[in-house]
VOVEXRO-478910 format. One record per residue: residue in one letter; x, y negated, z negated of N, C-alpha, C, CB in turn. Coordinates in steps of 0.1 Angstrom, whole numbers, plus 5000, padded with zeros to 4 digits. Each point is the difference from the previous one (the first is absolute). Glycine has a CB too. Layout:
AXYZXYZXYZXYZ;...
% end
This chain:
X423089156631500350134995498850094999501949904986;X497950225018499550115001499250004985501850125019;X496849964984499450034986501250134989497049955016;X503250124997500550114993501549984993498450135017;X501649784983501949924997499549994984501149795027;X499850204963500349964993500049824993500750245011;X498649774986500249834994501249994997498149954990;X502649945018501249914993501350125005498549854974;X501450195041501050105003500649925010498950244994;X502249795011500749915012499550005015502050034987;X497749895021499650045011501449965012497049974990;X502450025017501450005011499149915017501750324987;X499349635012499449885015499750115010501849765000;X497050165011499450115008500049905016498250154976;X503249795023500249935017500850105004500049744999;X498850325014501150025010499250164997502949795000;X496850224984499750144999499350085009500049944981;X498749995025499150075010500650065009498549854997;X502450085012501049935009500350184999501149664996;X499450405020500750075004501349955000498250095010;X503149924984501049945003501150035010499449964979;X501450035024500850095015501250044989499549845031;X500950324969501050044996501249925003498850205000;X501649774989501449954996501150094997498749834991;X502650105012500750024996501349944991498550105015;X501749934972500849884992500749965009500150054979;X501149925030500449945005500049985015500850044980;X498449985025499249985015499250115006501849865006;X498150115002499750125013500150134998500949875013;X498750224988500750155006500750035009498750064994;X502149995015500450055007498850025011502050074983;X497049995010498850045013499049915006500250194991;X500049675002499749885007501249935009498249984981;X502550045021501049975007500749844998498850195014;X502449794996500749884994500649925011500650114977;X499449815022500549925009501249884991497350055017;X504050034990500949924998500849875009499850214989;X500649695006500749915010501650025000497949834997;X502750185011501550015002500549975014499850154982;X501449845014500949985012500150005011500450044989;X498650125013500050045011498649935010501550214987;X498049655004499049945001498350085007502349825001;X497850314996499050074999498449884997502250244990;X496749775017498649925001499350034993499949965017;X499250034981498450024999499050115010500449744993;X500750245019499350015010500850185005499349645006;X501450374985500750115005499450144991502449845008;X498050294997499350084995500150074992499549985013;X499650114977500450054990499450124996500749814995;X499350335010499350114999500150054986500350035023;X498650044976499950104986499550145006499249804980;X501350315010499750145004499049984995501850145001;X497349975003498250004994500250084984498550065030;X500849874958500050004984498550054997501749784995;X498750314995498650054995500349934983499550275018;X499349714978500449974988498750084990501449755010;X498850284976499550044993498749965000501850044992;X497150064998499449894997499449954983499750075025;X501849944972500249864988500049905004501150084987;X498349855009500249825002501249955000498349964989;X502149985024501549934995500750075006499949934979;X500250215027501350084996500649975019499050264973;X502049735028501349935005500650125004500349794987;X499950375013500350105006499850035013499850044981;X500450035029499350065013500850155003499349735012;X500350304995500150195003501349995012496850104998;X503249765009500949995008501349855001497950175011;X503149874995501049955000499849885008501250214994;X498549644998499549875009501150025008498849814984;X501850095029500849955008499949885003500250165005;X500649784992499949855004501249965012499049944972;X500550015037500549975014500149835005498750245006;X502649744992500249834999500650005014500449914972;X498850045037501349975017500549854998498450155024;X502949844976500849894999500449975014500850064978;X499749795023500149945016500849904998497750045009;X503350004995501249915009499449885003501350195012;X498949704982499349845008501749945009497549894972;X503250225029501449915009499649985012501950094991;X499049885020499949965010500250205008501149654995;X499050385000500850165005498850075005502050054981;X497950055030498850045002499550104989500549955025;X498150024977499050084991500450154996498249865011;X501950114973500850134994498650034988503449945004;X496750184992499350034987500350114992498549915010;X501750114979500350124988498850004995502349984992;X497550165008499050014990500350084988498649975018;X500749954970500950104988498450054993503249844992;X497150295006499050074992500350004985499650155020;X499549884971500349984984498950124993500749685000;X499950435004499250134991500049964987500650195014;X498349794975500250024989499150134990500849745007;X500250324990499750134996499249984987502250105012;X496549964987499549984984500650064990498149995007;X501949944982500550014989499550184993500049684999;X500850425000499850134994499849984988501250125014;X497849914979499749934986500350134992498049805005;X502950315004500550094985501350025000498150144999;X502949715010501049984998500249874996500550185012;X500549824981500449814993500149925015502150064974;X497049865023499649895009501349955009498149924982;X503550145008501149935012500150065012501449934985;X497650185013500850095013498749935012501350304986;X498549585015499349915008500650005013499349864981;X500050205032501350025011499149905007501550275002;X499649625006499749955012500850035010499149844990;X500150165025500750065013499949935008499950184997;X501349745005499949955010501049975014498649964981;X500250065028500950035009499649925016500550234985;X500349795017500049865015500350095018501849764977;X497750205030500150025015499949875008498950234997;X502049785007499949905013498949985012502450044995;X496649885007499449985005500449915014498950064979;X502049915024500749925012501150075004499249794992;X500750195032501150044999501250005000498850035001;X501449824994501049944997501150054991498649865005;X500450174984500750054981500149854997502050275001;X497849814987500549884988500849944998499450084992;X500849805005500949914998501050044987498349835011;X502550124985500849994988499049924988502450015015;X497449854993499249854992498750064994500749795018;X498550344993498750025000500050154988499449885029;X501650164971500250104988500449934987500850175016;X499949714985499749934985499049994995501149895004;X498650015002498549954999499150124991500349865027;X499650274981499150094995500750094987498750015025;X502249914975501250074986499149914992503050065007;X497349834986499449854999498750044992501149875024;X498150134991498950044993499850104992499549915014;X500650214990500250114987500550024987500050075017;X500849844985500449954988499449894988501650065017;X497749924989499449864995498750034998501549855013;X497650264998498250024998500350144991498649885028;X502050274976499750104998500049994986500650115020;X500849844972499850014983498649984988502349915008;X496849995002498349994997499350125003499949775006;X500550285006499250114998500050134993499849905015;X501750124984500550064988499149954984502450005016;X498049864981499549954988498550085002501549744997;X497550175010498750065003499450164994500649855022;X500350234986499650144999500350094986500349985025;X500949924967500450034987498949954995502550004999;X496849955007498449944983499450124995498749765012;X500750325002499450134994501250064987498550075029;X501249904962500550124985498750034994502549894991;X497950265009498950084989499749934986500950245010;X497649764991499449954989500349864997500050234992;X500049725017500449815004498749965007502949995006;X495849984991499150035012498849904991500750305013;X498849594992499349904998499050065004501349825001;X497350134993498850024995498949935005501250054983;X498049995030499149895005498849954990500550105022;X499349794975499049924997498450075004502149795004;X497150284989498850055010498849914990500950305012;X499649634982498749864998500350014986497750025017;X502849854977500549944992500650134987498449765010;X502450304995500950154995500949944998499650205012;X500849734982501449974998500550064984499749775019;X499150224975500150094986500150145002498749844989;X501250245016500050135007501350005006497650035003;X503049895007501150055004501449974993498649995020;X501349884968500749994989500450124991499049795001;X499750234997500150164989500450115014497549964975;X502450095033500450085006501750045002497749935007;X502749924997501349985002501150014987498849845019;X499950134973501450044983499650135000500149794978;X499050255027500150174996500550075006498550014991;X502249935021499950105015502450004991496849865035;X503450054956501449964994499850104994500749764998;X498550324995500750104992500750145002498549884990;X502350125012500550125012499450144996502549875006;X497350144986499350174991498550035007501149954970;X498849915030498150015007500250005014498649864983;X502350045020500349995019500250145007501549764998;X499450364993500450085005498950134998502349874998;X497250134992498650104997499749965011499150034976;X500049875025498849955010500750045017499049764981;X502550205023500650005009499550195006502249754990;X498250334998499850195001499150064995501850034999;X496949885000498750044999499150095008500549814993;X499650295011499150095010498649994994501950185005;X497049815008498450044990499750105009498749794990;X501150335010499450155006498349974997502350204993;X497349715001498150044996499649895007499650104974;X499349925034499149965005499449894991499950225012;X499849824983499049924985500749924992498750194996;X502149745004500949964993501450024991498149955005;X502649964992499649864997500049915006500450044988;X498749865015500049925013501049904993497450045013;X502449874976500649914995501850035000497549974986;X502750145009501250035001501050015013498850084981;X500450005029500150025016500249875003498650195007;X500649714993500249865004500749924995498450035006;X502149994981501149984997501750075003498049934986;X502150185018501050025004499549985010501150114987;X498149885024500849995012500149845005499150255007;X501049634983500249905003501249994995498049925002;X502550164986501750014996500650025009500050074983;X499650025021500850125015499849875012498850344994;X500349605010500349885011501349914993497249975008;X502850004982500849894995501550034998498049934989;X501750235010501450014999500750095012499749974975;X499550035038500250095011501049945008497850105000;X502749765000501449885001498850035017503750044980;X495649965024499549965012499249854999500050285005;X499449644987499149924993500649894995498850174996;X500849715009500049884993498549964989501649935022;X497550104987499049974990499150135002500049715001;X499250294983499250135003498549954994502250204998;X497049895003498449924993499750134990498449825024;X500950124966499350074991498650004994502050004998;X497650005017498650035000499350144996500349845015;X500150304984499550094997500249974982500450145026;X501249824968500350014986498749904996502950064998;X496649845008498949944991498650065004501349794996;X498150305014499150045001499750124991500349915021;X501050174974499750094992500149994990500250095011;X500449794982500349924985498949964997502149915002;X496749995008498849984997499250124999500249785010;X499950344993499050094990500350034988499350105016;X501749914973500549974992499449854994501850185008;X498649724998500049854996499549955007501449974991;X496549985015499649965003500649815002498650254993;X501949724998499449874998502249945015497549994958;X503050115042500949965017499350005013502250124990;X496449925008499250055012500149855011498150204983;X501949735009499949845011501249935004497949954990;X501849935016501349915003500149924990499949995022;X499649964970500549944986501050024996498550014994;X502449904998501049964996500250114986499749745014;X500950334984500350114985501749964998498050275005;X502349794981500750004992500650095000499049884991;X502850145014501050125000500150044990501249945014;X498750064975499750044991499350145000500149774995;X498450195003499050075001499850095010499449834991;X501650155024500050085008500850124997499549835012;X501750124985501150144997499550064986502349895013;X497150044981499450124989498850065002501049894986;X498250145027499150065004500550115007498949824999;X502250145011500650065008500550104995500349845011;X500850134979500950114992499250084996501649884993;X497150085002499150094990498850085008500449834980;X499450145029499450055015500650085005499249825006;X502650204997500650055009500150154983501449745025;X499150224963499950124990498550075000501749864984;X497550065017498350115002500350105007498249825001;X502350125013500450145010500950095002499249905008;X501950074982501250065001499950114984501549765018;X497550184973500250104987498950165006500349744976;X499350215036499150184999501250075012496449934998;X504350005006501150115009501449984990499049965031;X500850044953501450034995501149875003499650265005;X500149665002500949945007500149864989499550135028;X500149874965499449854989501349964998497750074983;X503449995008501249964995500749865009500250284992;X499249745020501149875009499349884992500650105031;X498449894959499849935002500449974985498650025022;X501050104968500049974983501750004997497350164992;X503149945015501650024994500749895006500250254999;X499449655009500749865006499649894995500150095019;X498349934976499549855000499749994984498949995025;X500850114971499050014985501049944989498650265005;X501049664990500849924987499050054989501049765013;X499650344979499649984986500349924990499850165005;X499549804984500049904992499050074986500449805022;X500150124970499550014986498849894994502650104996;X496549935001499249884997499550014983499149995027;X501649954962499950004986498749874995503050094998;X495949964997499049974994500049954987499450135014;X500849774985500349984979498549974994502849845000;X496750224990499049914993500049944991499350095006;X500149774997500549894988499350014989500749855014;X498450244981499350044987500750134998497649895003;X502850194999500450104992502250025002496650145004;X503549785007501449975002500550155011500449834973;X498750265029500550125009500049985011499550144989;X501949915017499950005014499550155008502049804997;X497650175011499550125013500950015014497449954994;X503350175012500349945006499850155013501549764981;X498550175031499350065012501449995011496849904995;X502850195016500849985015499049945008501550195000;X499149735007499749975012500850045013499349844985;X499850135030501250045008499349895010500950304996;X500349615010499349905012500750035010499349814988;X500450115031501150005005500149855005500050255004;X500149664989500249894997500249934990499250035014;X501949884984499949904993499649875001501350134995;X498149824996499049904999500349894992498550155004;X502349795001501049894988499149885002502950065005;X496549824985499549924999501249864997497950184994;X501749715016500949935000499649884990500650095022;X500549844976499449864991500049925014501350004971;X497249915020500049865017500449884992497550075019;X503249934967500549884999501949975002497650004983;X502850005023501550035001500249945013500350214986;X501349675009500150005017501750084999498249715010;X502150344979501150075005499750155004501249844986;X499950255023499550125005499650114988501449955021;X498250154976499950104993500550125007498449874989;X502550215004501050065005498550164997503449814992;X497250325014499050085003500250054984499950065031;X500949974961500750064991499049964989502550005010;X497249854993499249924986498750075002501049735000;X499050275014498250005001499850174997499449765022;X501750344979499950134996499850004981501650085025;X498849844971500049994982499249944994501950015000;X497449895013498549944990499550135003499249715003;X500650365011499050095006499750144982501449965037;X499949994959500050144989500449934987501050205018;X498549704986499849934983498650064993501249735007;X498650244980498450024996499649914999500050154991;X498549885009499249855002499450074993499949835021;X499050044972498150034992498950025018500349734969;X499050375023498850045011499449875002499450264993;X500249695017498949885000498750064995501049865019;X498550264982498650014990500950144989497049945024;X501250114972500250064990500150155001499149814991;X501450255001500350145002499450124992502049895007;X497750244993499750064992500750104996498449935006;X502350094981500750104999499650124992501449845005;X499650235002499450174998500750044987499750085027;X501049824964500550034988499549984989501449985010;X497849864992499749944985498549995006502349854988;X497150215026498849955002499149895000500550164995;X500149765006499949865006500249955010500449984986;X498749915015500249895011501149904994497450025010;X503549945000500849934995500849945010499850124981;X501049805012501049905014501950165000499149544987;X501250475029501250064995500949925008499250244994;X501849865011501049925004500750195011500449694972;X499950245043500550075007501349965007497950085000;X502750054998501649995009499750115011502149934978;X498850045034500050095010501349955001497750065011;X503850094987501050025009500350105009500549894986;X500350115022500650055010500750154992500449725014;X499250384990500750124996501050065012497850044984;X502750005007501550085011499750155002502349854989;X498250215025500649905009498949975013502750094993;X498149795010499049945005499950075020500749754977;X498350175029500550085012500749955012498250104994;X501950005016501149915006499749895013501450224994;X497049785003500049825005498849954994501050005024;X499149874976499249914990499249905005501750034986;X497449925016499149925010499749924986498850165024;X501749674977499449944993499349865005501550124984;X497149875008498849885007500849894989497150155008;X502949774999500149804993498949995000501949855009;X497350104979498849975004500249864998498750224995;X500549755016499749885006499149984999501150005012;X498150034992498649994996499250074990500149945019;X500050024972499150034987498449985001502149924989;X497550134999498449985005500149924986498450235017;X501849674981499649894988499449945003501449974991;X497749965019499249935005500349845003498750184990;X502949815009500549905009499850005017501750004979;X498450155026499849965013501449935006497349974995;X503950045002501349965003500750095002499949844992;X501150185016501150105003501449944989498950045030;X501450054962501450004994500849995005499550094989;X501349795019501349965001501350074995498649825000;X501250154990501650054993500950075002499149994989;X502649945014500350075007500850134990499949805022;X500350334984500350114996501450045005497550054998;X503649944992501350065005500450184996500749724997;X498750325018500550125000501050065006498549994995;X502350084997501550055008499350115011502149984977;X498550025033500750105010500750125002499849845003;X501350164989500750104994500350004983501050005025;X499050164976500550054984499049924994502850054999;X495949994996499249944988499850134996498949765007;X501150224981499450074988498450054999501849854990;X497250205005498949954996500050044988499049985020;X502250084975499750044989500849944987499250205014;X501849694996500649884992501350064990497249855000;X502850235003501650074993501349965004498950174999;X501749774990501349994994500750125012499449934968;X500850135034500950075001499450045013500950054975;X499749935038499050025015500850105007498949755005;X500250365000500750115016499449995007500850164995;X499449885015499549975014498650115000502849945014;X497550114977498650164998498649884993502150314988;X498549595008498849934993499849835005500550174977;X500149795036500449885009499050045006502349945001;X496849925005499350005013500649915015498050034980;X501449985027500349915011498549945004502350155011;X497949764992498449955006500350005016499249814977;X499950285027499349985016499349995005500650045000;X498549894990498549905010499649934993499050145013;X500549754993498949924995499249945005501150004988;X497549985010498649955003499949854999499150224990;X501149715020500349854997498249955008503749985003;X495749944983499249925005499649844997499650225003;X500849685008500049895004498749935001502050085009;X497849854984498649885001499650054988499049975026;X499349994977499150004982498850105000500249724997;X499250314990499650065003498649995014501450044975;X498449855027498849975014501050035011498349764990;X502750235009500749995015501550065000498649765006;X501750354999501150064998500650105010499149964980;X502350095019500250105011501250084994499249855022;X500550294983501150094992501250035006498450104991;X502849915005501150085010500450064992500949885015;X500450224990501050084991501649975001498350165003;X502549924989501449995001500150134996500649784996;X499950275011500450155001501550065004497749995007;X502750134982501050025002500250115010500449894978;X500450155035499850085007501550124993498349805023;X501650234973500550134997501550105006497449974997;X501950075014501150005008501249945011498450104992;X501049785008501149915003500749894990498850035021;X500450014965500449894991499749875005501550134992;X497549855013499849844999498649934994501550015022;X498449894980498749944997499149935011501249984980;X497650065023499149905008498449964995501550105018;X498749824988498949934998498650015010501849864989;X497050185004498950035009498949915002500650214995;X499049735014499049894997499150045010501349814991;X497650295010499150085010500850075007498549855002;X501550125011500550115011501549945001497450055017;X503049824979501349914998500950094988498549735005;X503050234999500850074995501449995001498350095001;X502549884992501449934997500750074994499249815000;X502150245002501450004991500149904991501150095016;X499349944971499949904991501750044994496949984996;X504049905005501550034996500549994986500449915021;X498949994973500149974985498749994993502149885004;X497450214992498150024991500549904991498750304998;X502249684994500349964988499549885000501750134998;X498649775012499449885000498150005003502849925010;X496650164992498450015001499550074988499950015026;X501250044964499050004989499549974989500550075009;X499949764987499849964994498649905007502550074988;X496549995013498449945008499350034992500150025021;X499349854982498349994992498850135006500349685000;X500150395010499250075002500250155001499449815007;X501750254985499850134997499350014995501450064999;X497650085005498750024991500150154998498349805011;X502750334999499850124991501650035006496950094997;X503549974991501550075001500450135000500449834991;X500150235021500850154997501350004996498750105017;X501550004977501050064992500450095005499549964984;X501650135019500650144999501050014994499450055015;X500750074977501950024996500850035010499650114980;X501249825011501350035014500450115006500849854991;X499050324999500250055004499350105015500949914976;X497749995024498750035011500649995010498149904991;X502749965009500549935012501350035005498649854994;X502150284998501650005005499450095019502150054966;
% end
């Protein structure tokens, strides 16, 4: 672990990190590496397969081109009949990413290359096949969805692209950042380079994208992301958020961040020599729930919101401005209404008690309709939904981050593990893990 790290923060495994990896895709290939099917029509190895000439961006990963591939399969009669051939062409038209992905057109169309003509047997056959290969390439080209877009690895980032990916779920920020214009020369660089990695991610052209500029300009703000060392998601998205507000409060523009994120709270001061309480605002944009590490049953989020706002005695001493004394007191911090409409909460896991162990414990948090304000009586104006979370796996010496992310406009759930990325059908079963470590919230009404 890095000097500039934090004692006793999580780090994340570093195989493979160095490693240039070859853009993936969750469930194979692209389309623009091409395919080789086996069928009926006992098509080789040895037979041919053209592509139109592809330009491709230059985001990392990105799977788009300017022109319409063609793929050219010559099929061959092995009968006894003299030498016949069809050739069938397969235009596939790119996907128009400012219409709903069904209107996906394939064209295809066929000329007889012999001058025999075609058979009846030899038009099966290429029925057959089309039936059987094109529906993949269909599947294939439905992967590109906006703001579905995996996160290259640029040396042991996997904490960076965890926190990115829960933030990229909050649709209020996705869509600012998405209609972000900069006219100035001079900045904001931080901000610029933050939207224009939203705007890759969500341009539905992109499987994977890099975010090398968002940490070049985060480290002048926060020296200590400057290296490849292993850091804490945590620590990142609360630099970030508070990095990206530095530049946005001198152009007016701050609110995306206070009117969404800012949790006020009450913090009551008691003194135990004169018995008066003091009592102050606070404003965070996190919650910071402390876990118990003796428990092997789960702890539901609800508990750990009511120790969070229980009172405790100060561990040292205090001075008060009433009776003028040094003295022992005692502090409460609750949650004041209303609250905002998304909520980022840290599990802390790692504590600085000087065990040097990661907190296990597992944490049951609901998915839909939670409270945080634990009322009897619930509307949907005061219900959250959870749509992300910061999952990290191993100890603190050895570790690796992913996400679970809710995608918004298609209503579903996936899962991000670097530039890797999956549909997820039922979250419900992945969230009861030892390794949630930070949770988003929205109201429901964010997300109609």
């Amino acid at each position: 672990m890095s000097s500039g790290s934090e004692k006793g923060k999580p780090v994340q495994h570093s195989k493979n990190d160095n490693a240039t990896p070859e853009t993936t895709q969750p469930y194979g290939r692209s389309i623009s590496e091409g395919y080789h099917h086996s069928t009926d029509n006992k098509i080789n190895r040895s037979q041919l397969a053209q592509y139109g000439t592809t330009k491709s961006s230059d985001i990392g990963g990105i799977k788009g081109s300017t022109t319409n591939p063609t793929i050219q399969v010559l099929s061959i009669d092995r009968s006894t009949k003299p030498a016949q051939s069809r050739r069938v062409s397969i235009e596939i038209l790119p996907v128009d990413n400012r219409r709903d992905q069904k209107n996906l057109l394939i064209d295809l169309r066929s000329t007889n290359t012999s001058q025999y003509g075609a058979t009846n047997s030899l038009a099966m056959k290429e029925d057959k096949y089309r039936k059987q290969n094109y529906s993949s390439i269909v599947e294939k080209q439905l992967l590109y969805t906006k703001g579905v877009c995996g996160l290259k690895n640029i040396g042991n980032s996997c904490y960076m692209n965890s926190a990115l990916q829960c933030l990229n779920s909050i649709p209020v920020f996705a869509n600012f950042f998405q209609n972000y214009a900069n006219y100035e020369d001079n900045g904001p660089y931080l901000v610029q380079a933050y939207s224009n990695l939203i705007k890759a991610m969500w341009s539905g052209d992109n499987t994977c994208a890099a975010a090398h500029d968002v940490k070049k300009e985060l480290c002048r703000y926060t020296p200590t992301f400057s290296d490849c060392a292993q850091h804490d998601a945590h620590e990142f998205i609360i630099s970030l958020i508070d990095a990206l507000y530095d530049e946005l409060v001198n152009r007016s523009l701050s609110p995306i961040v206070t009117d969404h994120l800012n949790i006020n709270m009450k913090s009551t001061v008691k003194c135990h020599t004169c018995n008066v309480s003091q009592t102050g605002d606070e404003s965070t944009k996190f919650l910071s729930l402390p876990l118990p590490s003796h428990t092997k049953e789960p702890i539901t989020l609800s508990s750990l919101l009511d120790s969070f706002e229980k009172a405790e005695d100060l561990d040292g001493e205090m001075y008060c401005d009433i009776c003028h004394t040094i003295t022992k007191g005692q502090q409460q911090t609750t949650l004041c209404a209303p609250l905002p409409p998304v909520i980022i909460v840290q599990l802390k896991r790692f504590p600085f008690n000087g065990t040097n162990r990661k907190v296990d414990t597992l944490i049951d948090y609901p998915y839909i309709d939670f409270d945080f304000e634990r009322q009897e009586h619930r509307d949907d104006e005061h219900l959250y939904n959870l749509i992300a979370i910061s999952m990290h796996s191993g100890s603190l010496d050895f570790g690796h981050y992913t996400a679970f992310a809710w995608h918004n406009p298609t209503h579903r759930w996936y899962y991000f593990n670097d530039r890797n990325y999956e549909s997820i059908d039922d979250v419900s079963k992945f969230l009861l893990k030892r390794e949630a470590y930070l949770l988003i919230y929205a109201k429901k009404n964010v997300l109609k």
